[in-house]
Backbone as JSON, one array per atom type, in Angstrom:
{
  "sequence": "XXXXXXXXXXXXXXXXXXXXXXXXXXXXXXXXXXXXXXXXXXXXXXXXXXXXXXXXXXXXXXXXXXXXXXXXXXXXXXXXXXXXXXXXXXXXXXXXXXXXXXXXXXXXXXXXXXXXXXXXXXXXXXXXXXXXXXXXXXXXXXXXXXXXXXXXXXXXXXXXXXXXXXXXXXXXXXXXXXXXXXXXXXXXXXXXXXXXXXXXXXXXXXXXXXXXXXXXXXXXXXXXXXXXXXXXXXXXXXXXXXXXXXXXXXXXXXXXXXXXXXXXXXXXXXXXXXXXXX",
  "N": [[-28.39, -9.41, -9.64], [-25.64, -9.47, -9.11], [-23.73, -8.99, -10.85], [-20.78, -8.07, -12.81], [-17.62, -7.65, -11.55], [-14.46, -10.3, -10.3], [-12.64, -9.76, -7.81], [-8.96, -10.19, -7.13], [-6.54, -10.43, -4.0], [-3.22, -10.82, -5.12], [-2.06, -14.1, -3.59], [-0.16, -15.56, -4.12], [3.19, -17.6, -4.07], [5.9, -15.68, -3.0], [7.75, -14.38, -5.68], [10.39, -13.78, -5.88], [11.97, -15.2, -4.01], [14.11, -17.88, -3.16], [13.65, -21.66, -2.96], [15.05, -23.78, -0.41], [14.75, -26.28, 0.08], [16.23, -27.36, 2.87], [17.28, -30.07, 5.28], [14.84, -31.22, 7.68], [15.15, -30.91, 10.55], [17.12, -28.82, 10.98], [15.67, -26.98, 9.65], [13.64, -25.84, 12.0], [15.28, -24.21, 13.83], [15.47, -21.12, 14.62], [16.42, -18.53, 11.7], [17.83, -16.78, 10.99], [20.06, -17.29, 12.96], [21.2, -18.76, 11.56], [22.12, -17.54, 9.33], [23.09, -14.61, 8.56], [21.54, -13.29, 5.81], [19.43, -15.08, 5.61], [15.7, -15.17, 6.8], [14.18, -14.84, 9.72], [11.49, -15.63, 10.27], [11.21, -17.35, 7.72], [12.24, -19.96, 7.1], [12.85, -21.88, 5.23], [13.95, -20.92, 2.6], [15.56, -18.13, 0.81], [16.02, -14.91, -0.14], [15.88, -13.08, -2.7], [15.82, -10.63, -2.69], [17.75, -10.01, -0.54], [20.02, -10.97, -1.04], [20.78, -9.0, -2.95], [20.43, -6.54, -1.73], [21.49, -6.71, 1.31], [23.77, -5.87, 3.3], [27.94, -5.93, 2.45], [28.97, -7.27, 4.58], [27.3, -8.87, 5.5], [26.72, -10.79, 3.91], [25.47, -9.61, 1.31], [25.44, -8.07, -2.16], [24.88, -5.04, -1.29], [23.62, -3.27, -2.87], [21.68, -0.2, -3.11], [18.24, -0.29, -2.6], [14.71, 1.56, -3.67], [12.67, 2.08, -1.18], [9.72, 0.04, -0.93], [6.83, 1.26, -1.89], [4.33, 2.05, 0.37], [1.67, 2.91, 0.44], [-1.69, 3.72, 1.14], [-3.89, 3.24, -0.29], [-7.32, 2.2, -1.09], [-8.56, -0.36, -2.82], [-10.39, -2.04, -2.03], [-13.14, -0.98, -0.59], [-14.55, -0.2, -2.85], [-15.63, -3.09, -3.19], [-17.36, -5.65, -2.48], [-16.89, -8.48, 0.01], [-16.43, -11.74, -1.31], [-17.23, -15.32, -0.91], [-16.21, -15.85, -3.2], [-14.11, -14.14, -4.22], [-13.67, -10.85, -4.1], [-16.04, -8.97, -4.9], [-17.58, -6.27, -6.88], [-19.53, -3.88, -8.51], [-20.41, -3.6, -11.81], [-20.66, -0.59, -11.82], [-18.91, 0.33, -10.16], [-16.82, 0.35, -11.7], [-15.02, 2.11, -13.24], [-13.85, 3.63, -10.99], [-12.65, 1.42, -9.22], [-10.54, 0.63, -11.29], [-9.17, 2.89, -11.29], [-7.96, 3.51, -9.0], [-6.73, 1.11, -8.53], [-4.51, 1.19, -10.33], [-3.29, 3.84, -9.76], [-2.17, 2.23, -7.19], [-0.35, 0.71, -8.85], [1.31, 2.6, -9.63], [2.36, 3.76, -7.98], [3.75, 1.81, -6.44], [5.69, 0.91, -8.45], [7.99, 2.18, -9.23], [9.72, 0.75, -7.35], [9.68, -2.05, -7.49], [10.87, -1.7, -10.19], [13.14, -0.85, -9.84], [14.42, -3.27, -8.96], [13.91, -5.46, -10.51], [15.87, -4.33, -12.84], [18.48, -4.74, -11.78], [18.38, -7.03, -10.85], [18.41, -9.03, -13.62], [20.98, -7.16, -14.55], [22.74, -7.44, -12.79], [23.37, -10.69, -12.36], [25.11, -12.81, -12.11], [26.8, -11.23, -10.2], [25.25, -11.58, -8.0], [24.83, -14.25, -7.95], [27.49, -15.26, -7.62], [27.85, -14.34, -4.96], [25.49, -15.73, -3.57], [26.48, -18.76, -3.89], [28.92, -18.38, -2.59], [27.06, -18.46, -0.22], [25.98, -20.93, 0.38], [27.88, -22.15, 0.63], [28.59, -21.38, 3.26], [26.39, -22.15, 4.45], [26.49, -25.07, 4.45], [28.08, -25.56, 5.79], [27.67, -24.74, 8.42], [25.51, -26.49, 8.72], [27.19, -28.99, 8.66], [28.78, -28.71, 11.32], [27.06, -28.28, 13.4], [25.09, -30.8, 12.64], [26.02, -32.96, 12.35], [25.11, -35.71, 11.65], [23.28, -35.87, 9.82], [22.55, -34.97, 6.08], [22.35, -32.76, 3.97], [21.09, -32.85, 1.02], [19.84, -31.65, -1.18], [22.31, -29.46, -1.6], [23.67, -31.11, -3.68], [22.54, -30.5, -6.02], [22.06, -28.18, -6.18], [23.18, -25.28, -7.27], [23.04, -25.72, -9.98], [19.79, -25.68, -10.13], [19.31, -23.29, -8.65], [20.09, -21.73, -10.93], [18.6, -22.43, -13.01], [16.39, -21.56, -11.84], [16.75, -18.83, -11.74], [17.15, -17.86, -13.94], [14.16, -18.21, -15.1], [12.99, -16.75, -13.66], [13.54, -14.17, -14.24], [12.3, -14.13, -16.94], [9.77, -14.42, -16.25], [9.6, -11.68, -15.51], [9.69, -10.05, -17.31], [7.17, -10.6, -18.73], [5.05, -8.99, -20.06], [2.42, -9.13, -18.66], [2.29, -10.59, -16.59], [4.1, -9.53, -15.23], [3.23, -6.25, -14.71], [0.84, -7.59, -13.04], [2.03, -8.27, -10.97], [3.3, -5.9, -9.84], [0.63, -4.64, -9.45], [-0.76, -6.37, -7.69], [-3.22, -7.35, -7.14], [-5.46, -8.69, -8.93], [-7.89, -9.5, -11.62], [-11.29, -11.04, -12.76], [-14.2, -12.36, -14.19], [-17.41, -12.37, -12.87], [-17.85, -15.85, -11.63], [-19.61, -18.52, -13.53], [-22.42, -18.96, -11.32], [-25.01, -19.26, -11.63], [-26.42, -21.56, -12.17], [-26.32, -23.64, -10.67], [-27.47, -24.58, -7.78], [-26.85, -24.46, -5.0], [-23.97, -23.5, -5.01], [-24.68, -20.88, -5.94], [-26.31, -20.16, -3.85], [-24.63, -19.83, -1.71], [-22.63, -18.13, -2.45], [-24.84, -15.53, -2.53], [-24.96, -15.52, -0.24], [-22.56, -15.17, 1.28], [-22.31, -12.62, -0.13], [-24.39, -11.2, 1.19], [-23.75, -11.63, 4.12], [-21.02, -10.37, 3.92], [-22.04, -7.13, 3.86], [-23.29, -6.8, 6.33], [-21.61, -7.26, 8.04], [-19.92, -4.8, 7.76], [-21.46, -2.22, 7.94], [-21.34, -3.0, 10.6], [-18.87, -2.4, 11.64], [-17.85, 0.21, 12.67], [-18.77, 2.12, 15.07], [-20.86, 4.2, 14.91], [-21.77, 3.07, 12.87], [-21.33, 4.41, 10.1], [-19.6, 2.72, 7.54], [-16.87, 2.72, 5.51], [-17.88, 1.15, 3.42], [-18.8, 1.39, -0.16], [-20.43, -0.11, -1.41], [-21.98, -1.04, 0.51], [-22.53, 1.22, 1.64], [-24.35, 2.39, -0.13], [-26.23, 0.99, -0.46], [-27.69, 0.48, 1.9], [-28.76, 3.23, 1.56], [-30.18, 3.26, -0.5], [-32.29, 1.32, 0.24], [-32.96, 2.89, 2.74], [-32.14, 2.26, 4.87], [-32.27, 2.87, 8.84], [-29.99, 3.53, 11.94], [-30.71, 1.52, 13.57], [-32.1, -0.13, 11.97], [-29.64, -1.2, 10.66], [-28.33, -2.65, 12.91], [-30.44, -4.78, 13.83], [-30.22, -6.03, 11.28], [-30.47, -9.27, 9.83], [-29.64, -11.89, 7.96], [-31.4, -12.94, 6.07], [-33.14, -11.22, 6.82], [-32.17, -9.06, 5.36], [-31.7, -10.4, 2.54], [-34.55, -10.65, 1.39], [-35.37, -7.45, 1.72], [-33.91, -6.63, -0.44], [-34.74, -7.93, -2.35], [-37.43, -7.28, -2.9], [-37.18, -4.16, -3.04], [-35.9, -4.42, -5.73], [-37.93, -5.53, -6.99], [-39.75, -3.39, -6.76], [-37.97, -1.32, -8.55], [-37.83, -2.24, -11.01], [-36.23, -1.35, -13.19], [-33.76, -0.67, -12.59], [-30.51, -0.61, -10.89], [-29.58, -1.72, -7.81], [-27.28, -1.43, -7.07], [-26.23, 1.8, -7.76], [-26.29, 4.87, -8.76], [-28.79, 5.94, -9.54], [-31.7, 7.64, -8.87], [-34.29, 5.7, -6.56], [-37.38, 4.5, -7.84], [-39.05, 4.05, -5.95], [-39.35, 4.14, -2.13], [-38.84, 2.08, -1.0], [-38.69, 1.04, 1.7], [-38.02, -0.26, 4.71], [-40.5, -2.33, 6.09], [-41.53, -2.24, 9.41]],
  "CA": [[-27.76, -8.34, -8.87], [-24.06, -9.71, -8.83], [-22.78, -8.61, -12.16], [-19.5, -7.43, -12.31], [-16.39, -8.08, -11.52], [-14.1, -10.22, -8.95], [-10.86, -9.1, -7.63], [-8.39, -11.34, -5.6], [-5.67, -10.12, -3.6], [-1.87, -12.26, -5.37], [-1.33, -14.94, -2.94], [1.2, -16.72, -5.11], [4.62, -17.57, -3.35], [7.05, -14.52, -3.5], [8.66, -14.7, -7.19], [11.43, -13.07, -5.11], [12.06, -16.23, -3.41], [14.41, -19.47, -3.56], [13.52, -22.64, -1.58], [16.45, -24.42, 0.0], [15.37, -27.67, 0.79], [17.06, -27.73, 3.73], [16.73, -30.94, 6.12], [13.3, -30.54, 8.45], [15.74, -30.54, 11.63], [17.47, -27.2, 10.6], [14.38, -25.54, 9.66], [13.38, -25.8, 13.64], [15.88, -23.17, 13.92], [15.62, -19.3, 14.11], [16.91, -18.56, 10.47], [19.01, -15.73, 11.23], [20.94, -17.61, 14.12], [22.37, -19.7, 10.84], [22.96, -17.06, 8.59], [22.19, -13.39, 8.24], [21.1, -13.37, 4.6], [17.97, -15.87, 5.96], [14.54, -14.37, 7.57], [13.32, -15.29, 10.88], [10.04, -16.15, 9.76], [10.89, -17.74, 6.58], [13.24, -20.8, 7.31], [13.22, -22.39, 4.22], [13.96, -20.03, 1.61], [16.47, -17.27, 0.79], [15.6, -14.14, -0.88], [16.79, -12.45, -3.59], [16.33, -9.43, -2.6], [18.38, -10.41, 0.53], [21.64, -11.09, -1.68], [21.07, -7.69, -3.45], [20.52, -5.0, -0.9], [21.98, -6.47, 2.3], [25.21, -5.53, 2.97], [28.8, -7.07, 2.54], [29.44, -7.93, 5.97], [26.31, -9.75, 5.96], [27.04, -11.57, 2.65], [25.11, -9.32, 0.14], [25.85, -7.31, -2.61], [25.1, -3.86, -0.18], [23.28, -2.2, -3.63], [20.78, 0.49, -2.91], [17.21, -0.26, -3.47], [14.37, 2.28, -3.05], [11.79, 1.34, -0.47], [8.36, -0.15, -1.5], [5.37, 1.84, -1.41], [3.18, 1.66, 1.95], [0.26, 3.39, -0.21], [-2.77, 2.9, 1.79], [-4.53, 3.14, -1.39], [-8.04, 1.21, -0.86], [-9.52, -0.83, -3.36], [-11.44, -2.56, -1.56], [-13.75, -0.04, -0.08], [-15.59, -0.55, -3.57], [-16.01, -4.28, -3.42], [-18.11, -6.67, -1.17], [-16.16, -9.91, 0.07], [-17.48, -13.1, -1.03], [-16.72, -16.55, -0.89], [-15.33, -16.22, -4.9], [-13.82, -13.27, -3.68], [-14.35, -9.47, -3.69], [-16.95, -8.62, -6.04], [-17.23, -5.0, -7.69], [-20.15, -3.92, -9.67], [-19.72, -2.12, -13.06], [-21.21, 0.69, -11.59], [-17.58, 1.14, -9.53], [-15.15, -0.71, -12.44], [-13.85, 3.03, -13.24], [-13.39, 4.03, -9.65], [-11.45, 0.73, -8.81], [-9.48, 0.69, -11.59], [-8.45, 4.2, -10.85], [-7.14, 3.23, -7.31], [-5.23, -0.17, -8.31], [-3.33, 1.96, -11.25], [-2.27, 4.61, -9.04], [-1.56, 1.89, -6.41], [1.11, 0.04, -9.43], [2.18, 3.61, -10.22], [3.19, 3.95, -6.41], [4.54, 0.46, -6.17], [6.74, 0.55, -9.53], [9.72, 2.37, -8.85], [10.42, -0.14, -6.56], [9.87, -3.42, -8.72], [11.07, -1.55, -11.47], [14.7, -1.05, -10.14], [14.3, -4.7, -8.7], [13.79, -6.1, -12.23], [16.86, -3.99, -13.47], [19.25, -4.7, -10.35], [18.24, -8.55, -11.01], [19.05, -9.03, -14.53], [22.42, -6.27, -14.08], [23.71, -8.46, -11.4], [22.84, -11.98, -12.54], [26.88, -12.95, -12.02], [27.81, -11.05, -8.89], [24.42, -12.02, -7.22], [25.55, -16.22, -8.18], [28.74, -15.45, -6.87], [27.02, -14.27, -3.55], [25.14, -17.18, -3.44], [27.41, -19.81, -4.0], [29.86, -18.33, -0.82], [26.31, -18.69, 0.76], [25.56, -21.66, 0.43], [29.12, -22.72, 1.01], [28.61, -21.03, 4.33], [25.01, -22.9, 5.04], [26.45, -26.04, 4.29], [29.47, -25.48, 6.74], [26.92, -24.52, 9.26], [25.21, -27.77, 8.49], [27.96, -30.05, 8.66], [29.09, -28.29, 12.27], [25.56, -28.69, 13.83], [24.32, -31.35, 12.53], [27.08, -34.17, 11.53], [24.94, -36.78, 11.03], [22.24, -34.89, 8.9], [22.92, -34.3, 5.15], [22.07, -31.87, 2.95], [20.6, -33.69, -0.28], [19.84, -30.68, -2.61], [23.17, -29.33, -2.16], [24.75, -31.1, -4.85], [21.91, -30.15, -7.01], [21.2, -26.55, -5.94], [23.57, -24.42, -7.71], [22.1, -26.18, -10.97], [18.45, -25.65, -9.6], [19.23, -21.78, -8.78], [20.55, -20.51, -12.13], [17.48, -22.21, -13.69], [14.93, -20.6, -11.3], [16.87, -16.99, -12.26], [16.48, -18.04, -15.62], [13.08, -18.58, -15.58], [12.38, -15.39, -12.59], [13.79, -13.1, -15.4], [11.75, -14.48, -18.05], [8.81, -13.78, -16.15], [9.59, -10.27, -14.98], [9.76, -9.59, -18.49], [5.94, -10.93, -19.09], [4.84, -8.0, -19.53], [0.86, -9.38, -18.09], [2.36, -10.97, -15.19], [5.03, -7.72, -14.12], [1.31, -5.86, -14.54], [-0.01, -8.51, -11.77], [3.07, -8.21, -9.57], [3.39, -4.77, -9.12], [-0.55, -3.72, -9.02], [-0.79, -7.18, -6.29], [-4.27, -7.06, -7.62], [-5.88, -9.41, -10.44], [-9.5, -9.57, -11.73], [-12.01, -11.85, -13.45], [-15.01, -12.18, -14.42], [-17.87, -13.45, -12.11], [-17.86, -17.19, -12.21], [-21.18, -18.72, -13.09], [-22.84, -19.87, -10.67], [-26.52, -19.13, -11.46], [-27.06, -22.81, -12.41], [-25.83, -24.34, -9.24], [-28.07, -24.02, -6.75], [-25.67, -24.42, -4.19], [-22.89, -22.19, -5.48], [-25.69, -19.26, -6.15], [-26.83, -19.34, -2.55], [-23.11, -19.54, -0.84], [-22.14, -16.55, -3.03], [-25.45, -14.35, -2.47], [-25.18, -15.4, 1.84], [-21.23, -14.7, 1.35], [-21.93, -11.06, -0.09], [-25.21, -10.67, 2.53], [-22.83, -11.31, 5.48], [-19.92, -9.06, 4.29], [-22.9, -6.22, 4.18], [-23.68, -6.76, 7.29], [-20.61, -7.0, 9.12], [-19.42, -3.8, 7.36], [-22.7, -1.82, 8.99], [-21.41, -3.36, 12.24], [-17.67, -2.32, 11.94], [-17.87, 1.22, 13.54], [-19.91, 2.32, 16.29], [-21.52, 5.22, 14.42], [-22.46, 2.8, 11.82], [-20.85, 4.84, 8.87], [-18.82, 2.07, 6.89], [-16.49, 3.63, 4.65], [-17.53, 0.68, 2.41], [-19.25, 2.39, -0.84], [-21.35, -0.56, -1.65], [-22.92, -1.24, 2.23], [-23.07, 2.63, 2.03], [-25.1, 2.62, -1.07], [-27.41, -0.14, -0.44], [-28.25, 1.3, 3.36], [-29.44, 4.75, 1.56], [-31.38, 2.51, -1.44], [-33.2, 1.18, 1.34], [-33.19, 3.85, 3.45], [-32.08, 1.91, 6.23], [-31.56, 3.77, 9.93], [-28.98, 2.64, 12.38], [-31.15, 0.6, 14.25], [-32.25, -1.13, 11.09], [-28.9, -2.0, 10.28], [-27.95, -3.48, 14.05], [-31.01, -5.47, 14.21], [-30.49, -6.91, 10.42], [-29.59, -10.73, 9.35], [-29.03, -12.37, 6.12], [-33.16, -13.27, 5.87], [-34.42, -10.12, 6.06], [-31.49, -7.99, 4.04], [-32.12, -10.7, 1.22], [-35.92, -9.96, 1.1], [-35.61, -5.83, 1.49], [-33.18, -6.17, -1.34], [-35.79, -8.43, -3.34], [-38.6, -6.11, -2.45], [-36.54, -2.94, -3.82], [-35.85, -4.99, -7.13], [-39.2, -5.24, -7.99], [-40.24, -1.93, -6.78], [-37.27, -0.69, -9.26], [-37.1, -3.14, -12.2], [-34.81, -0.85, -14.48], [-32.37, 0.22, -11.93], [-29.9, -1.78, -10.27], [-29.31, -1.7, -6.6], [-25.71, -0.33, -6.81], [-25.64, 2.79, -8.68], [-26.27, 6.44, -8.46], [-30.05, 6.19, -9.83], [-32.79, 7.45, -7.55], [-35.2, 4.99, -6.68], [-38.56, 4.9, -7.91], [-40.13, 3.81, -4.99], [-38.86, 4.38, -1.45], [-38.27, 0.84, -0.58], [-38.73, 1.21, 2.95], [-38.56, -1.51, 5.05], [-41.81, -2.45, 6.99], [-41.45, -2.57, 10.96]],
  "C": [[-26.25, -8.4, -8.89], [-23.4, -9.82, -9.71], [-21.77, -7.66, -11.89], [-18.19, -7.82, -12.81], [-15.81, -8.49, -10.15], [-12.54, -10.26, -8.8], [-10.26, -10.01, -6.89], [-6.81, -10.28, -5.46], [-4.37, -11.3, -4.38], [-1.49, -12.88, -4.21], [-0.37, -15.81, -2.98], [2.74, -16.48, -4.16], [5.44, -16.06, -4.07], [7.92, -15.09, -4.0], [10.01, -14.53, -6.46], [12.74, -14.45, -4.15], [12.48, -17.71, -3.47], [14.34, -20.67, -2.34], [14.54, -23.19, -1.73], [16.54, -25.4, 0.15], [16.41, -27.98, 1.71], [16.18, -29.3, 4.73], [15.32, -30.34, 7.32], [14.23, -30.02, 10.0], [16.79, -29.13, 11.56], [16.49, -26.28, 10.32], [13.83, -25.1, 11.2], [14.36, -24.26, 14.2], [15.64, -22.45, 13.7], [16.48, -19.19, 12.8], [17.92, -17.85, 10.63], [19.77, -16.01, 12.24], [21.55, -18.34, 13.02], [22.82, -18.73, 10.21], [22.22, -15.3, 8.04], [21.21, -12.8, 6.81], [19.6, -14.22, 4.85], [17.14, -14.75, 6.89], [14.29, -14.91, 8.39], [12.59, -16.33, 10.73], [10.06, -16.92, 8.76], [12.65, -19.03, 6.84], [13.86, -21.32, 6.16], [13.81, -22.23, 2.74], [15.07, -18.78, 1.55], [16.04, -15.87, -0.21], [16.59, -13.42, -1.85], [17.13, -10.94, -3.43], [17.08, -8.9, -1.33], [19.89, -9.89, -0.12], [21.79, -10.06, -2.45], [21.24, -6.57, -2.49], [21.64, -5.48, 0.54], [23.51, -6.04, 2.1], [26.27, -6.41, 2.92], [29.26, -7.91, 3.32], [28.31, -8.82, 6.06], [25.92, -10.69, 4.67], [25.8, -11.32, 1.29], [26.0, -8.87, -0.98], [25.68, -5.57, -1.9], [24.5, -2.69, -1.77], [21.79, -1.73, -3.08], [19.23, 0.11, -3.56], [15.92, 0.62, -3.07], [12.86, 1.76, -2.17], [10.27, 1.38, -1.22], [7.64, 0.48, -1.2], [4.54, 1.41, -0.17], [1.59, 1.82, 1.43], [-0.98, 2.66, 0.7], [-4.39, 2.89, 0.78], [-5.78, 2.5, -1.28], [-8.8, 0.69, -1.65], [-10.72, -1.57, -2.78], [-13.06, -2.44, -0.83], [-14.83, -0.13, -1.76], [-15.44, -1.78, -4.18], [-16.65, -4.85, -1.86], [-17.03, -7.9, -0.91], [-16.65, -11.22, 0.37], [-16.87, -14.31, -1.03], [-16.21, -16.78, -2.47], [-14.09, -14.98, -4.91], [-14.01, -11.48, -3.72], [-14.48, -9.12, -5.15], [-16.86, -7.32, -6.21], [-18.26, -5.0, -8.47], [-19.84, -2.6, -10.88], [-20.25, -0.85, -13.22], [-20.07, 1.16, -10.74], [-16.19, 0.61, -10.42], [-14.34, 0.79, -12.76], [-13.03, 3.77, -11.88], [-12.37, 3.39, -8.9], [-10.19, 0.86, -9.8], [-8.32, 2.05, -11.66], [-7.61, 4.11, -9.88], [-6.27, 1.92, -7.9], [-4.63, 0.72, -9.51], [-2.8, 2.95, -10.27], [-1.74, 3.7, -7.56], [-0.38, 0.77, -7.17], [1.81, 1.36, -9.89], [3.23, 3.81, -8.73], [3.97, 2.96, -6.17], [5.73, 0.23, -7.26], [7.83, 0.6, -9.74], [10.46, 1.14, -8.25], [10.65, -1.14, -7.72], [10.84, -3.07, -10.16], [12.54, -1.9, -11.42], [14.88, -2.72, -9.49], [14.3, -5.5, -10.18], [15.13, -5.39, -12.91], [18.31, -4.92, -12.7], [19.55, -6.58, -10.86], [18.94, -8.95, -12.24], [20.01, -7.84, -14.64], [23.22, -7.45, -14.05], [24.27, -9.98, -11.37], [24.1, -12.65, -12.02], [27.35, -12.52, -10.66], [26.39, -11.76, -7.36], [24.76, -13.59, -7.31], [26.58, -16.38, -7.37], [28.56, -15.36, -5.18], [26.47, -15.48, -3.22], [25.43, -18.53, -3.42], [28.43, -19.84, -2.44], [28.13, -18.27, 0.16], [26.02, -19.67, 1.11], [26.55, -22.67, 1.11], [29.01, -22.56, 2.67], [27.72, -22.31, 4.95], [25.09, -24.5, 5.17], [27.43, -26.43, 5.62], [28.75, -26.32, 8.44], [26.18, -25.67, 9.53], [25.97, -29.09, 9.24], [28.44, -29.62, 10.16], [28.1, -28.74, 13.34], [25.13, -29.82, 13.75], [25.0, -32.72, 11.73], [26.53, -35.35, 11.06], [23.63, -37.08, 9.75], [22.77, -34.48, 7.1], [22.29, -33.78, 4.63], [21.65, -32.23, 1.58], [20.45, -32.68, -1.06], [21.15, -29.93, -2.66], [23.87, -29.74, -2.83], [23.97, -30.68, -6.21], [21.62, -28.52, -6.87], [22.01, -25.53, -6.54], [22.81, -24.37, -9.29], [20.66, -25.07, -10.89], [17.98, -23.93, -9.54], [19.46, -21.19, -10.02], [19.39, -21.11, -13.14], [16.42, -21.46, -13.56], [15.49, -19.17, -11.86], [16.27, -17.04, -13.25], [15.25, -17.84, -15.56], [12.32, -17.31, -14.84], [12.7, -14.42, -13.9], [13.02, -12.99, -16.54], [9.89, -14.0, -17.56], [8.28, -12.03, -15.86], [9.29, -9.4, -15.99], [8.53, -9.9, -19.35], [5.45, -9.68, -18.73], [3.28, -8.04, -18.65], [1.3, -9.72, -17.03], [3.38, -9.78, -14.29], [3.63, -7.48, -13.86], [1.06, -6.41, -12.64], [0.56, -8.45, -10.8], [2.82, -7.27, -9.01], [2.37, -3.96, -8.14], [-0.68, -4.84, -7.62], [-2.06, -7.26, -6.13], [-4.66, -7.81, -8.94], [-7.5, -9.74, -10.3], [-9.97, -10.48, -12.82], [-13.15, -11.79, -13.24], [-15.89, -13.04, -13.15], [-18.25, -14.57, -12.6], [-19.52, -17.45, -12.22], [-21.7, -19.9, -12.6], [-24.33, -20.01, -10.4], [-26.9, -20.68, -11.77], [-26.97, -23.68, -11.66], [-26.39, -23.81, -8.09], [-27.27, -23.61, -5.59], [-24.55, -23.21, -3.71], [-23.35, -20.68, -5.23], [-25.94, -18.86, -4.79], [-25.33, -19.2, -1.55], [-22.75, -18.09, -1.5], [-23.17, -15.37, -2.35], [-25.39, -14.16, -0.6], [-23.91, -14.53, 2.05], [-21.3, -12.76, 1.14], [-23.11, -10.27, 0.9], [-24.53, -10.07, 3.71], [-21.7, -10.33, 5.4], [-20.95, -7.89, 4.54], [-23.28, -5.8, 5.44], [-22.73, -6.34, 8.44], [-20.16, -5.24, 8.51], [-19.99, -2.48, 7.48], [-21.75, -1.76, 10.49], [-19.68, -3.09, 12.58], [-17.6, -1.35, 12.61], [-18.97, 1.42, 13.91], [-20.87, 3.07, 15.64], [-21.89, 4.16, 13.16], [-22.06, 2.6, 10.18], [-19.52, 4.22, 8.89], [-18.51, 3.03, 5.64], [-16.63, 2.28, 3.21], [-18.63, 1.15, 1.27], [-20.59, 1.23, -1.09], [-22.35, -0.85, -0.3], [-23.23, 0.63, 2.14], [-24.57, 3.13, 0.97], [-26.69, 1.78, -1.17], [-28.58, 0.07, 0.92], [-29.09, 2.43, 2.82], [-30.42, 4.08, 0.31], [-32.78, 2.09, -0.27], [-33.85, 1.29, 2.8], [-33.62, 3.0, 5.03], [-31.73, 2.87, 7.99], [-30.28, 2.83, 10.67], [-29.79, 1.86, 13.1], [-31.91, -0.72, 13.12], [-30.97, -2.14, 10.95], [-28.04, -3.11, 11.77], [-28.64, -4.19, 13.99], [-30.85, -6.55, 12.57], [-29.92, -8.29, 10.24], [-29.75, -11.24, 8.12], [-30.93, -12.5, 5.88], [-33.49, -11.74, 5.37], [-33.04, -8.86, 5.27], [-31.75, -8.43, 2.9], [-33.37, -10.46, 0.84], [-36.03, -8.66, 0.69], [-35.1, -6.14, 0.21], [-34.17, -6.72, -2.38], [-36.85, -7.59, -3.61], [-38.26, -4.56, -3.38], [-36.56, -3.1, -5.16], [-37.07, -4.84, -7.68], [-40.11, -4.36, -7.92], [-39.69, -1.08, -7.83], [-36.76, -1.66, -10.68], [-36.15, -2.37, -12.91], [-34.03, -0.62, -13.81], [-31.69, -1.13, -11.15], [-29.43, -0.73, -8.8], [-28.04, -0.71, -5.94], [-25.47, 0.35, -7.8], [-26.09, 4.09, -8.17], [-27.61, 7.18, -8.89], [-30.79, 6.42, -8.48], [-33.85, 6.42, -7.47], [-36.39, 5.42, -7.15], [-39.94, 4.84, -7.07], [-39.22, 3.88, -3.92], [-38.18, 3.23, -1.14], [-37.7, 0.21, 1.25], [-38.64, 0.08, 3.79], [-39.36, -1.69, 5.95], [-41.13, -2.96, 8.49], [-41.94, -4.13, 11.44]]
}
């Protein structure tokens, strides 16, 4: 039943992003009480796209960039979410990949002038960074006199390799692809020979089914595969409140071999009702 495809959301550190190695007793600090170019939330790190857009008073370059897409675009609405992560059968691979292309067509502008802006700049953005660091170190040495700073004598080094090497990837054209869409797929892993593996995966995509039934009151999940699998086995709503992983994996067994040629998730009518017994 779990042929396909599985999708993962990019959790990879933001490319965007230089760590500072700063001492652990400065990170304790609100970021933006040391230096406006730093994030709140993100102590350790400085962004790049910090030292491009903010402004001069706040020790950027102050260049225009156009805001990222919000797109509420939903791929996920045709995948289940499993413990390998959100599966897809190739009865929806043209439907998703329809939605993550128009959600890197919506997202591109942005990245795109981000990738220009970056390599442009490479020189006045260094120069920014250098009076930043000069600053951060100040700030350092004011605060914290008996505290040093250990990667600043290596970090100007350290930064013009990471550009180097941020530019080099921006310019992959498979991994831009991966950035922009924020979206990457593979094949399902196999795990039919692992007992183990096989039953964590088939409980993992049971329970998303279930919960996804049980997300609105009325029932009707806007997710396509829980929607599709409910009308295969012509579940009601009181079927699907009272169901648990036992008896959805049975109905669904039961259906299978009422329908050997058809698969579960597609747009075939059944050949047998597949009802489930009271």
């Amino acid at each position: 039943m779990l042929q396909g495809n599985i999708y993962y959301e990019l959790k990879e550190n933001d490319p965007f992003r230089f760590k500072l190695r700063l001492p652990e007793k400065v990170t304790e600090v609100d970021a933006e009480e040391i230096h406006p170019l730093l994030d709140g939330s993100i102590r350790d790190s400085i962004s790049i796209i910090n030292l491009i857009k903010r402004s001069e008073d706040q020790g950027g370059l102050g260049v225009e960039l156009p805001e990222k897409s919000k797109s509420k675009l939903s791929w996920k609405k045709y995948c289940v979410e499993t413990c390998y992560g959100f599966w897809s059968p190739s009865f929806f691979i043209e439907e998703i990949s329809k939605v993550i292309e128009e959600r890197k067509e919506s997202r591109k502008p942005y990245f795109d002038d981000v990738k220009t802006t970056i390599a442009k700049h490479r020189d006045d953005v260094f120069k920014k960074f250098k009076i930043f660091v000069e600053e951060l170190n100040d700030y350092i040495h004011k605060n914290y006199p008996d505290i040093e700073w250990k990667f600043y004598e290596k970090i100007h080094e350290a930064w013009y390799r990471w550009y180097g090497n941020l530019i080099e990837k921006l310019n992959n054209t498979e991994y831009y692809d991966r950035l922009v869409s924020g979206v990457t797929s593979a094949a399902v892993p196999d795990v039919w020979n692992d007992t183990l593996s096989s039953r964590e995966f088939e409980e993992s995509f049971l329970e998303s089914i279930i919960y996804y039934w049980s997300k609105e009151y009325s029932k009707e999940t806007k997710n396509k595969i829980a929607q599709v699998i409910a009308k295969k086995l012509n579940l009601s709503d009181d079927d699907k409140d009272n169901m648990d992983i036992e008896t959805l994996k049975k109905s669904i067994e039961e259906w299978l071999q009422k329908n050997e040629d058809q698969e579960i998730v597609s747009d075939e009518e059944p050949n047998v009702s597949g009802k489930m017994s009271s």
